[in-house]
C-alpha positions in Angstrom: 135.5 116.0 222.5 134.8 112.9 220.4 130.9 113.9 219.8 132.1 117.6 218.3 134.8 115.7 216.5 132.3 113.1 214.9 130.1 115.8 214.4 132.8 118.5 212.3 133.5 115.1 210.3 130.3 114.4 209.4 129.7 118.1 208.2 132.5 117.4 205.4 130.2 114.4 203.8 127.2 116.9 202.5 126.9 120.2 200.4 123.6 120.1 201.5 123.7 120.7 205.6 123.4 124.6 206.4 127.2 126.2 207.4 126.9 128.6 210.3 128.0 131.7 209.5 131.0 133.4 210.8 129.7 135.9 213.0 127.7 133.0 214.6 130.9 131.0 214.8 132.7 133.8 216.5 130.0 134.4 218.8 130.1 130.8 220.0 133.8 131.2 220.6 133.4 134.2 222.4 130.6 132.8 224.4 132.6 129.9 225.6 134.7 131.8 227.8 132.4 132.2 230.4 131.8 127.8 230.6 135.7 127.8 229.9 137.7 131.0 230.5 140.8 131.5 228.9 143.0 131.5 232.2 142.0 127.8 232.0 145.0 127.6 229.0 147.7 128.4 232.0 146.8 125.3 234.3 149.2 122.7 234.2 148.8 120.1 237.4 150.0 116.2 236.9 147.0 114.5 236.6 146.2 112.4 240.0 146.5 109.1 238.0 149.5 110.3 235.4 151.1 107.5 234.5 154.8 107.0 235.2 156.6 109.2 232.4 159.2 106.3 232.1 156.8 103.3 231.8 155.0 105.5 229.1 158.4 105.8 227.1 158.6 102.1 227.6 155.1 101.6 226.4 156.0 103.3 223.2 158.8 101.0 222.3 156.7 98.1 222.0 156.8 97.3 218.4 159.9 98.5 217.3 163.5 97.2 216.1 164.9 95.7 219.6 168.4 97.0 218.7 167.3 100.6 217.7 166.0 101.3 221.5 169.3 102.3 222.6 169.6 104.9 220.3 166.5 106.5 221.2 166.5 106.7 224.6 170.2 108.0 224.1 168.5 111.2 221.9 165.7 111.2 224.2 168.0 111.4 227.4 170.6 113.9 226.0 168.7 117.0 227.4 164.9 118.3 228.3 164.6 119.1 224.8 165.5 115.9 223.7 163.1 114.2 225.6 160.3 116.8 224.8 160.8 115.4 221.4 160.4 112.3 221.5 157.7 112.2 224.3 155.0 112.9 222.1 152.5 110.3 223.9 153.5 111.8 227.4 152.6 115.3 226.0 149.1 114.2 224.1 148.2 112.2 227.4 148.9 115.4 229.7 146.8 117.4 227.2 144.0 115.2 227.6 143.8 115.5 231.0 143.6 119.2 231.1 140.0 121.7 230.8 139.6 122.1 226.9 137.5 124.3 224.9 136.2 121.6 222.8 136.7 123.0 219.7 138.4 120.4 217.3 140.4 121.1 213.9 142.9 118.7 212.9 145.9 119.1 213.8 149.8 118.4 213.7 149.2 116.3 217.4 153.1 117.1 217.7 154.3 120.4 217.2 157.0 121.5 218.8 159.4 123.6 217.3 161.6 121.5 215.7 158.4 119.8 213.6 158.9 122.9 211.1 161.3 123.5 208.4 161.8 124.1 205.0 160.8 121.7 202.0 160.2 121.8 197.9 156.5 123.0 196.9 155.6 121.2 193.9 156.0 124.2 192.0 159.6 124.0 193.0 159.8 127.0 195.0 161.2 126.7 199.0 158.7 127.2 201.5 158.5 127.0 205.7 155.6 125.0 206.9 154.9 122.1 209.9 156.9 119.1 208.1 156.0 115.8 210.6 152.6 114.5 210.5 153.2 111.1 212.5 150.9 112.1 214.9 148.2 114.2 212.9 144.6 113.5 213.8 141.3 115.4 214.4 141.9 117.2 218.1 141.5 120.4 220.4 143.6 123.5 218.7 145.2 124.1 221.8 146.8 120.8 222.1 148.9 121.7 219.4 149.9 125.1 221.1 150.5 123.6 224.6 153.1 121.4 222.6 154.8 124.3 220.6 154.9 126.8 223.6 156.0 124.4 225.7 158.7 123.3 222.9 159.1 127.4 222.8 160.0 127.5 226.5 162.0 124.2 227.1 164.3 125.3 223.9 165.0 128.8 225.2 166.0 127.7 228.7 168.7 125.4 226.8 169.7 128.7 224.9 170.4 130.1 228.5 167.5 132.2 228.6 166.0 133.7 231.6 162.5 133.3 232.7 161.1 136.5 231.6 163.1 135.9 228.1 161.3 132.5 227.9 158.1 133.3 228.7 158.1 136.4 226.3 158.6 134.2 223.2 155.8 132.0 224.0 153.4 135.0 224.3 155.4 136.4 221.2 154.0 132.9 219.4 150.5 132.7 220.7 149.7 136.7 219.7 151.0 135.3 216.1 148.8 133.0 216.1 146.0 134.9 217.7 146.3 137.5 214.9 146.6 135.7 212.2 143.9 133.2 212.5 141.8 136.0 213.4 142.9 137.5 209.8 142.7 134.1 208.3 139.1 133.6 209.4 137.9 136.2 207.4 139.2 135.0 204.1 137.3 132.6 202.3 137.6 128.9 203.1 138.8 128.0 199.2 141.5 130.6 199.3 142.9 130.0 202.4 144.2 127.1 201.0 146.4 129.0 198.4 147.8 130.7 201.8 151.8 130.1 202.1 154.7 131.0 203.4 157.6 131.0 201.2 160.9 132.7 201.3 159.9 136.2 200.4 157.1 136.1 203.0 159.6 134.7 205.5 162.0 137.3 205.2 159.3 140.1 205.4 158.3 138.4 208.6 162.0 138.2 210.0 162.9 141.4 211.4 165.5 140.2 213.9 169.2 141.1 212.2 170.9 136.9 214.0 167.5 135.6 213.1 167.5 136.4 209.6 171.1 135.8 209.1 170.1 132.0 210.1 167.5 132.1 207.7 169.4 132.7 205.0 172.0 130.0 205.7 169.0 127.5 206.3 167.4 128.3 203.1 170.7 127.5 201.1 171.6 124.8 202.8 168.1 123.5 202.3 168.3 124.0 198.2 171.1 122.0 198.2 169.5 118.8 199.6 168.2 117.3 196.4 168.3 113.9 195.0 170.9 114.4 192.5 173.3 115.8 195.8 172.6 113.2 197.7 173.9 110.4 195.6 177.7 111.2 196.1 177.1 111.1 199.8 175.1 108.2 200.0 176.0 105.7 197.2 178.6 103.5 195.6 178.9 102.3 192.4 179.3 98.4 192.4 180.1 96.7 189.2 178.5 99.4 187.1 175.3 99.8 189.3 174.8 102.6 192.1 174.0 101.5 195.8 173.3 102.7 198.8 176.7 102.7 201.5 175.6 101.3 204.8 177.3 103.0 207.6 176.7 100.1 210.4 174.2 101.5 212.7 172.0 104.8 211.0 171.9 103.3 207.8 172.6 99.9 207.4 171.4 97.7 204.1 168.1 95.1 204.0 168.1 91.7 203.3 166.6 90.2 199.6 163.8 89.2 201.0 163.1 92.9 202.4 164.5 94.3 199.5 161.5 92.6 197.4 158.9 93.4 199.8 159.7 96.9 199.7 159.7 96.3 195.8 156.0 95.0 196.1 154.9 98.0 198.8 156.4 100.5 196.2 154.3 99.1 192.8 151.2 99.3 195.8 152.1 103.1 196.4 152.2 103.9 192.7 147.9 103.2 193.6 148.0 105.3 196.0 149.1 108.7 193.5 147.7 110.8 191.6 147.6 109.9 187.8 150.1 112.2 186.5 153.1 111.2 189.2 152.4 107.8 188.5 153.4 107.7 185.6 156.2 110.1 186.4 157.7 107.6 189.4 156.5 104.8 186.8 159.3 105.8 184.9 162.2 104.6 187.6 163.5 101.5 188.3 164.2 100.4 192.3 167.6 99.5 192.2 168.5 99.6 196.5 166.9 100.3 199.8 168.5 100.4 203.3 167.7 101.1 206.6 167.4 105.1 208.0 167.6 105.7 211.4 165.3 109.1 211.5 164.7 111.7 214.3 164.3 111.2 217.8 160.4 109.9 218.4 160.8 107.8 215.4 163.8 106.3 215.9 162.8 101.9 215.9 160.3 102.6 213.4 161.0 101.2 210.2 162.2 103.8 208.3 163.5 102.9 204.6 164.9 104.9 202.0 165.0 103.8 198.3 166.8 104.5 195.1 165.3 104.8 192.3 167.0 105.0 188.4 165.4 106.5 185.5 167.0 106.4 182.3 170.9 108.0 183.1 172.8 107.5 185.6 172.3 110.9 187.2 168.5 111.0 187.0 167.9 109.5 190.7 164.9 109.8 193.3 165.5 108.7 197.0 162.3 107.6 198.2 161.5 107.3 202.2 159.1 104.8 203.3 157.9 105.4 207.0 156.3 103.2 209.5 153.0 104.9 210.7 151.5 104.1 213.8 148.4 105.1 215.5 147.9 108.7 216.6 149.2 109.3 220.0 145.8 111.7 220.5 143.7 108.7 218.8 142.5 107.5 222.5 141.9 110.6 223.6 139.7 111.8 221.1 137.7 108.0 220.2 138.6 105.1 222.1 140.5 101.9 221.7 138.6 101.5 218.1 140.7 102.7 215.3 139.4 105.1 212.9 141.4 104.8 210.3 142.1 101.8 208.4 145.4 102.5 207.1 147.9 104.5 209.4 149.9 105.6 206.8 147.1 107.3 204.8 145.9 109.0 207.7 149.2 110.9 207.9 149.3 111.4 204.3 146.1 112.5 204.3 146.6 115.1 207.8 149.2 115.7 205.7 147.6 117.6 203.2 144.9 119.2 204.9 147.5 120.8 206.7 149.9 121.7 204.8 149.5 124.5 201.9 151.5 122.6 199.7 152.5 119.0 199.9 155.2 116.4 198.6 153.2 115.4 195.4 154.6 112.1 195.7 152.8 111.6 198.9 151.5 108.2 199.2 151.3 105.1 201.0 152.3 101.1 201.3 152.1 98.1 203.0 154.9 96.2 204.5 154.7 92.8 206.4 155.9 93.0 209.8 158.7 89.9 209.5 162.2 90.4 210.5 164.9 91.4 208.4 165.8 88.2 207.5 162.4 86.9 207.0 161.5 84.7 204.0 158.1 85.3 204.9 155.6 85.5 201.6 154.2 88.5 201.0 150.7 88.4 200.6 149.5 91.6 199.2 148.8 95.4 199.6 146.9 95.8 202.6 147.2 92.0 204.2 148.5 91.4 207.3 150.6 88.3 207.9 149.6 85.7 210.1 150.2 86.3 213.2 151.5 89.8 213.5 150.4 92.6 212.2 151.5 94.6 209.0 154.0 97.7 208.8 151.7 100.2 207.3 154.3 102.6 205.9 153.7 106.3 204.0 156.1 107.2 201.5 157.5 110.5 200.6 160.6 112.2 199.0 163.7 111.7 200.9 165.3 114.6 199.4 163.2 117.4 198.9 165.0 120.6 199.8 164.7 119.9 203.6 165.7 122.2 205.9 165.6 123.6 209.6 166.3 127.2 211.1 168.5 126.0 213.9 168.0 128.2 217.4 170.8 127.1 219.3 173.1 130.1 219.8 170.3 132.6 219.0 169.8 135.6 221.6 166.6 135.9 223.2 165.1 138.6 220.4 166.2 136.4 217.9 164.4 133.3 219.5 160.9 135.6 220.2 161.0 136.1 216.5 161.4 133.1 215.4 158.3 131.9 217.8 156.4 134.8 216.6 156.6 132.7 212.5 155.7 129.6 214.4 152.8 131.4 215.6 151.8 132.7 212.6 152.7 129.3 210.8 150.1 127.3 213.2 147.2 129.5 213.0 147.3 128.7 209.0 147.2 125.0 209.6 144.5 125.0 211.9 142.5 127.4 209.5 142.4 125.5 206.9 140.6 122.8 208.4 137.6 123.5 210.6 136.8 126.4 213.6 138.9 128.7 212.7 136.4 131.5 213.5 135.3 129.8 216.7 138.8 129.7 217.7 139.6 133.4 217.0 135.7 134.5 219.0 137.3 132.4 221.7 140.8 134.2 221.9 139.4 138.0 220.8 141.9 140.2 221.1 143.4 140.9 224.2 146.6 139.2 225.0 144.3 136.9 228.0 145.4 133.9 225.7 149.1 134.6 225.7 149.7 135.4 229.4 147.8 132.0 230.3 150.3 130.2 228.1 153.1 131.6 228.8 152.1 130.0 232.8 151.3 126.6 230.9 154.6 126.6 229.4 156.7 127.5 232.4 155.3 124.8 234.8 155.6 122.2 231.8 159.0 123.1 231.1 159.2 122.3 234.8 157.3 118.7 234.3 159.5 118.2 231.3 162.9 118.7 233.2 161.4 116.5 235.9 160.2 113.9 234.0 164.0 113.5 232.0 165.3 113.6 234.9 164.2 110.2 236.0 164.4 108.9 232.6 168.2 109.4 233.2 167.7 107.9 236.3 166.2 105.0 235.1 168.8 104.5 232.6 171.3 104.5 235.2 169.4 101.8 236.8 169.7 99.2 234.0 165.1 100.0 233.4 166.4 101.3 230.1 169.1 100.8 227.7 171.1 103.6 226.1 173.5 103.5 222.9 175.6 106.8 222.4 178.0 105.0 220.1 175.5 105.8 216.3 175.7 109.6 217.5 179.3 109.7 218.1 180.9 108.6 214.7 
């Protein structure tokens, strides 16, 4: 895995090496299944020396805010799903230890379902696309679909959906994807990357009467979470100048010495963008920054959101800044060596290649890793302070027309369909990296793929249930602590 990996990155550094073409790519993919059939995609067997799901939760908290745990494991422990969610390491290690193909793209490294959504293209128009790139990293394709399908299967038994009904879905998202990369592959690299999804595509896609109904009601709810929205909802005004309310627990306000840290990390990010929206975020003044509890795998990451005041009151932009971390697929794919030298550019960067259009303000920071009420100096962009390591942090919009189709409640047609744009959503992520045609020679055309998934996700719907299971029972042992109180107000 790492040598084809090393290998596709090197072929990105040269106009000069020879491309094969993509007959000879397809024929590579279709010659693998006799090393690697595609019945191979429906094993799932623990691994003889998996590693306690519950000490690898507890692994993943080293590093973040002590009194943010709580919360987490509550989100994590409040059904399967939930703990899908945020057991992205568990996932990525399971992966790893099944038979792969070997062929490498990069990829999302965590998408389950609830990983796409609407958001703002830079042309202002609302579009549907993967929208969390924590874990992004060169890996196997089908990493990324054991995640979704399994996402795909978990979520449908919570919608009280049979067996048969789950299982349909998933092979309703893998013959999406199966399809359209195969389309995809014949359509030149350059203008694959012009290839979107917006609204009009969405609802051309949509066929399901419940499905499209949600849609709709997404998408509107979506437009209306802008900047300029958000400031009744989140801010005060104090003496003449806006603020940000704390709340107490999800959003809860930084200390001065924070506050001009953050200051500092933000005049680094303006480095980190392209000319044209530096000089357009160049044009706003910081004037607060709290605390945001995010999500469910993020949740005691340090997650900040900033305000930023241009020249009237109501010209506003919330800024996030995000604590990036290694990959969770980083050992799996090179070692104990880092690759990249800045985590939050790597995401940024994943970012991008996968997405067909991106948060312009995309960019990233440096934080140093002191506590909240620190005085510690700050001792530039990409330093680390004595002692501990640095909070390497990407930054994005806060507010930028997000949005999520929300399945709970949905029927089981409703569900398949909304797999099926998933599907179809994946495939053009992974083709507009590398192996696209490889991939498609691999699947061909016969629906082999989707009945070896649909096993895959049924048994790890099964490992999923089991392994929340005794993360509830390790909570009720004292191993973990659990806060339900932030969820409840």
């Amino acid at each position: 895995m790492s040598t084809q990996t090393m290998m596709d990155a090197e072929a990105f550094r040269s106009v000069r090496k020879p491309i094969p073409s993509r007959a000879e790519s397809r024929a590579y993919g279709k010659d693998l299944r006799a090393k690697v059939p595609r019945s191979v995609l429906g094993y799932w067997r623990p691994a003889d020396d998996r590693t306690d799901p519950v000490e690898q939760i507890m692994d993943s908290h080293v590093g973040r805010v002590p009194r943010l745990i709580g919360i987490r494991v509550a989100r994590m422990t409040a059904s399967p799903y939930g703990f899908l969610r945020g057991a992205a390491n568990v996932c990525a290690a399971d992966c790893a230890s099944l038979p792969a193909t070997g062929i490498s793209a990069i990829i999302c490294g965590d998408a389950h379902l609830g990983n796409f959504g609407f958001y703002r293209s830079p042309e202002g128009e609302l579009v549907l696309d993967l929208n969390d790139f924590d874990e992004a990293h060169p890996g196997l394709w089908e990493w990324d679909m054991r995640r979704l399908v399994a996402s795909v299967h978990v979520a449908g038994r919570q919608n009280q959906m049979s067996e048969e009904q789950c299982s349909d879905a998933v092979k309703a998202c893998v013959s999406a994807y199966r399809d359209e990369l195969t389309h995809i592959a014949q359509v030149p690299l350059l203008a694959r990357s012009f290839l979107t999804v917006d609204l009009d595509r969405l609802n051309e896609t949509v066929s399901e009467p419940s499905l499209r109904q949600q849609v709709i009601r997404a998408a509107a709810k979506a437009k209306q979470r802008t900047s300029d929205r958000a400031l009744p909802k989140l801010t005060t005004t104090q003496g003449g100048a806006l603020e940000i309310k704390p709340d107490g627990t999800l959003l809860t306000k930084v200390s001065d010495a924070r506050f001009e840290q953050i200051t500092q990390a933000l005049d680094d990010y303006l480095g980190t963008l392209p000319l044209q929206w530096r000089r357009v975020i160049g044009g706003y003044r910081l004037v607060d920054c709290a605390h945001k509890v995010v999500g469910v795998g993020s949740v005691g990451l340090r997650a900040f959101i900033a305000l930023l005041e241009g020249s009237a009151p109501d010209d506003v932009v919330f800024l996030q800044l995000k604590q990036a971390q290694r990959s969770v697929l980083a050992p799996y794919t090179h070692g104990s060596k880092a690759w990249h030298a800045h985590q939050g550019q790597r995401v940024v960067e994943y970012q991008q290649a996968l997405q067909t259009a991106s948060d312009p303000l995309l960019g990233w920071a440096t934080l140093p890793a002191n506590t909240e009420h620190s005085t510690a100096t700050y001792l530039g962009p990409f330093t680390e302070m004595p002692g501990s390591p640095a909070v390497q942090v990407y930054v994005r919009q806060f507010r930028n027309m997000k949005g999520a189709v929300v399945i709970d409640g949905l029927g089981a047609e409703a569900v398949a369909d909304y797999a099926r744009v998933l599907g179809l959503l994946l495939a053009k992520s992974h083709a507009r990296t590398s192996g696209a045609s490889r991939i498609a020679g691999y699947l061909g055309a016969s629906d082999a793929a989707a009945e070896a998934f649909a096993a895959f996700a049924k048994a790890y719907a099964d490992q999923t249930e089991a392994d929340h299971a005794a993360m509830v029972r390790a909570v009720k042992a004292g191993k973990l602590p659990i806060d339900t109180s932030a969820d409840q107000k």
